[in-house]
DRENDO-1510 file (C-alpha; in Angstrom, 1 decimal, always signed):
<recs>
REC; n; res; u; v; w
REC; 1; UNK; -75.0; +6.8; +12.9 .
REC; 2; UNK; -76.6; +7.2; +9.9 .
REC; 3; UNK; -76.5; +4.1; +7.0 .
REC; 4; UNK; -75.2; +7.2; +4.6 .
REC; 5; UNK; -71.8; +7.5; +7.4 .
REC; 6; UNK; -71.6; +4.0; +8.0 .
REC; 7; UNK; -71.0; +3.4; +4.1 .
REC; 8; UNK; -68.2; +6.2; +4.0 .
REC; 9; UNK; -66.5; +4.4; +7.0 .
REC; 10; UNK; -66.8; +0.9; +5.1 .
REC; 11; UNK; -65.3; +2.7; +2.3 .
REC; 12; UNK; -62.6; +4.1; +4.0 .
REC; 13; UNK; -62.1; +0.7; +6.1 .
REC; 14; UNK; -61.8; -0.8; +3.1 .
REC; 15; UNK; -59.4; +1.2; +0.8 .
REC; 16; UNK; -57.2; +1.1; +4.5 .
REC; 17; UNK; -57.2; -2.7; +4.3 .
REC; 18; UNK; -56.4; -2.4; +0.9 .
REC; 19; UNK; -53.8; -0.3; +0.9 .
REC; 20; UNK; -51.9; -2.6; +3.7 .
REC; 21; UNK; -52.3; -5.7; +1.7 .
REC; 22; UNK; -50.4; -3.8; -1.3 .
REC; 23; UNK; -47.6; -2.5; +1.0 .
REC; 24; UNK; -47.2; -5.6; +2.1 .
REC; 25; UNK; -47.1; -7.1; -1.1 .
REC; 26; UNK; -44.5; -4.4; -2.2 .
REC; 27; UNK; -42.1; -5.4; +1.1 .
REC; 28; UNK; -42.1; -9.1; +0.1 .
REC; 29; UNK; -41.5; -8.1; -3.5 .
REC; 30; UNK; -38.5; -5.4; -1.8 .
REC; 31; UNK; -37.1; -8.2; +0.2 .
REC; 32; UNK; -37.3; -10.9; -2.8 .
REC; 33; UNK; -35.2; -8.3; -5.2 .
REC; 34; UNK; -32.1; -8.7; -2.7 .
REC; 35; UNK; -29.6; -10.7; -4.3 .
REC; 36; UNK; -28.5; -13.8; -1.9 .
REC; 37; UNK; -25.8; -12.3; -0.8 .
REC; 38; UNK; -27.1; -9.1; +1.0 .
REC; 39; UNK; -30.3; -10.9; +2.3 .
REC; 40; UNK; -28.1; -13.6; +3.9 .
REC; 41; UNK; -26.0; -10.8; +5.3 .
REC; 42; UNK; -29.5; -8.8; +6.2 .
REC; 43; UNK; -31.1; -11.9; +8.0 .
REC; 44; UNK; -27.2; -12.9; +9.6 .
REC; 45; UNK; -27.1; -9.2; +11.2 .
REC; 46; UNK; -30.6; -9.5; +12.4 .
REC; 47; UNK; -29.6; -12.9; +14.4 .
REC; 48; UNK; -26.3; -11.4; +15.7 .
REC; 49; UNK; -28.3; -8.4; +17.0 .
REC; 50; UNK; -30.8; -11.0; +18.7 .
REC; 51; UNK; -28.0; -13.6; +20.0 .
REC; 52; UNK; -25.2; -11.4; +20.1 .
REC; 53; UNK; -23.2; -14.0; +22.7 .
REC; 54; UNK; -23.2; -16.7; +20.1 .
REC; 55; UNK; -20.7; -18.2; +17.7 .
REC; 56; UNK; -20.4; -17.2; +14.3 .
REC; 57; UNK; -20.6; -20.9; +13.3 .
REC; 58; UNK; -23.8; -21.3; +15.3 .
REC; 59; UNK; -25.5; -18.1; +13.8 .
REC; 60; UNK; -24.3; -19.0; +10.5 .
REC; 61; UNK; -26.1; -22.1; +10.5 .
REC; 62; UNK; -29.0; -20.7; +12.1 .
REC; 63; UNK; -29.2; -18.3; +9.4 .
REC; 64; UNK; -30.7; -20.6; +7.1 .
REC; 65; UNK; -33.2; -22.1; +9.5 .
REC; 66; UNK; -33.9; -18.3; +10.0 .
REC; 67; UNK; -34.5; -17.3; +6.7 .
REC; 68; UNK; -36.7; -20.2; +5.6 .
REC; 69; UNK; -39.0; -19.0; +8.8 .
REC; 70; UNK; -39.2; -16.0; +7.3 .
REC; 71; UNK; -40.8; -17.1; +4.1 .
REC; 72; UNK; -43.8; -18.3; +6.5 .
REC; 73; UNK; -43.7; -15.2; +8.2 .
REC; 74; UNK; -44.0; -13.2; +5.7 .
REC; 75; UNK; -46.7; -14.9; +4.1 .
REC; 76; UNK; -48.4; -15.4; +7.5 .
REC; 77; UNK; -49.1; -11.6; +7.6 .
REC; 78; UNK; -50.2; -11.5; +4.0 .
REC; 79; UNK; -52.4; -14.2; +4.9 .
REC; 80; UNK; -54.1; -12.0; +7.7 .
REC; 81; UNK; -54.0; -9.1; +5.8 .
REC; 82; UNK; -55.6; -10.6; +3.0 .
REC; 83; UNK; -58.3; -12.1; +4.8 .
REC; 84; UNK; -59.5; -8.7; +6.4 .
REC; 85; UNK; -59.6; -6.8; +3.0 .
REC; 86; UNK; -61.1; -9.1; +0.9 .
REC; 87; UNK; -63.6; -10.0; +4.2 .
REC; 88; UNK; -65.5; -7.0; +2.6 .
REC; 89; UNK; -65.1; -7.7; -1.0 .
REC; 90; UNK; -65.8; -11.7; -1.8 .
REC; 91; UNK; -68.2; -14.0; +0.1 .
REC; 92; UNK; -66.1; -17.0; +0.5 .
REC; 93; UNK; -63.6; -14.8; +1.7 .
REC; 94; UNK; -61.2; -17.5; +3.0 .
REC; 95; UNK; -60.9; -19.8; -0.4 .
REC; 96; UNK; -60.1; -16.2; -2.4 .
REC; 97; UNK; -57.6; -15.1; +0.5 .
REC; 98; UNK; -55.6; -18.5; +0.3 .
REC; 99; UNK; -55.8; -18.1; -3.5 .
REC; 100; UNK; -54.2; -14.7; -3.8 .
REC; 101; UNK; -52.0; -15.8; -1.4 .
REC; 102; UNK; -50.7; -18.7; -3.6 .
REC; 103; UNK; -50.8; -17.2; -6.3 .
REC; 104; UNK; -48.6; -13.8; -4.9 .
REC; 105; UNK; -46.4; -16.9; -3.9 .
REC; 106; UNK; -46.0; -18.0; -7.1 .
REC; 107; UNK; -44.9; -14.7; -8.6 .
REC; 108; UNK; -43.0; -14.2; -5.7 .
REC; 109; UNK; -40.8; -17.6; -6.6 .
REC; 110; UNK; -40.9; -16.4; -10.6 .
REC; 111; UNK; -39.8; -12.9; -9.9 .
REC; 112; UNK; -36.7; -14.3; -8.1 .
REC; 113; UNK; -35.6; -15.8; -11.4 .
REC; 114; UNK; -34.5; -12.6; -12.1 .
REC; 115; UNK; -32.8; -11.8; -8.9 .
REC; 116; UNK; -28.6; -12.7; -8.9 .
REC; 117; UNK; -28.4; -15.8; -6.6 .
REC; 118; UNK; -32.1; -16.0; -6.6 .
REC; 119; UNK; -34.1; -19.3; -7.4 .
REC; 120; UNK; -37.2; -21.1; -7.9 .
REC; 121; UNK; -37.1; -22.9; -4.8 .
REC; 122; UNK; -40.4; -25.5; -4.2 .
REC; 123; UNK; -39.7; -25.5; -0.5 .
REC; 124; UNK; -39.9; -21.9; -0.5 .
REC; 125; UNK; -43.5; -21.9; -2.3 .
REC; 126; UNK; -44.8; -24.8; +0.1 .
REC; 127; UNK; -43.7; -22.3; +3.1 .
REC; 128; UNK; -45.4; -19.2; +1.6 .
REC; 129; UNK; -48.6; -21.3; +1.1 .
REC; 130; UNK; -48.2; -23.2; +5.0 .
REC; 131; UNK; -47.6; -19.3; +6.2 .
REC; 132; UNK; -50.5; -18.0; +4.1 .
REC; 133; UNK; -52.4; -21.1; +5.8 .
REC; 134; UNK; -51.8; -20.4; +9.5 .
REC; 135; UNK; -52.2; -17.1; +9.0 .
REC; 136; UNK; -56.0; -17.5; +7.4 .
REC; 137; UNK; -56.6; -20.1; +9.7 .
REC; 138; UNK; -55.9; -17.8; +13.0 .
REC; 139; UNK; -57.6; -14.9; +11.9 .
REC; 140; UNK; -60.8; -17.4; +11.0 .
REC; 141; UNK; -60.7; -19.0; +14.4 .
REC; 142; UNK; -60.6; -15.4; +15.9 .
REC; 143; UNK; -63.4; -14.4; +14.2 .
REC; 144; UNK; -65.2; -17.7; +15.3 .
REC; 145; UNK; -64.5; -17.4; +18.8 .
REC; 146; UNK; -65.3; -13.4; +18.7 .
REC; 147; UNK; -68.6; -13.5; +16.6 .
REC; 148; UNK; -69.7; -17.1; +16.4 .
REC; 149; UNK; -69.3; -17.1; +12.9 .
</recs>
């Protein structure tokens, strides 16, 4: 394959990476507009779907276990996703990964401010950033273990 081809694929690679990062971005921004009550009801259906045989009162309160696992989640895959665009961008690829990843937490937290029965909540930044963490940290050791980086 010629260098000339293997620079259009690297292009293309990247503007596919890029491109998932931002949709990602945009579903976490999606999910953070809901106002309290519908993403409590959205989360609430998801668990009676998965443990349909269980009590209301049980899936109520595992609602909010639920939801706060979600936060990591969520910000486990940006982690990832962030890693592998930016892998072809920036040189210390990891420290600017974790850094977009805080700071997207941050405005994340901000920009529910604005949302009706949405707050600033401290927790939920510490769980975006432990997500964002894990998430870096496995797709690091991956590419340890695979290349002997």
């Amino acid at each position: 394959m010629s260098n000339e081809l293997k620079g259009v694929n690297m292009k293309v690679k990247k503007y596919i990476l890029y491109t998932l990062l931002f949709v990602w971005c945009l579903v976490i921004f999606y999910l953070s507009n809901q106002s309290s009550d519908i993403s409590g009801s959205n989360s609430l259906n998801i668990l009676s779907y998965i443990f349909s045989g269980l009590d209301t009162d049980i899936l109520i309160g595992l609602n909010s276990v639920f939801r706060e696992f979600m936060h990591s989640g969520m910000f486990f895959i940006l982690g990832i996703l962030a890693y592998v665009s930016f892998k072809y961008s920036y040189a210390n690829t990891f420290v600017y990964s974790l850094l977009f990843c805080a700071l997207y937490a941050l405005s994340d937290e901000i920009h529910q401010l604005f949302v009706s029965g949405r707050a600033f909540e401290i927790i939920d930044l510490v769980l975006d950033f432990i997500g964002s963490l894990v998430g870096l940290g496995l797709v690091k050791f991956v590419e340890r273990v695979l290349y002997n980086d």
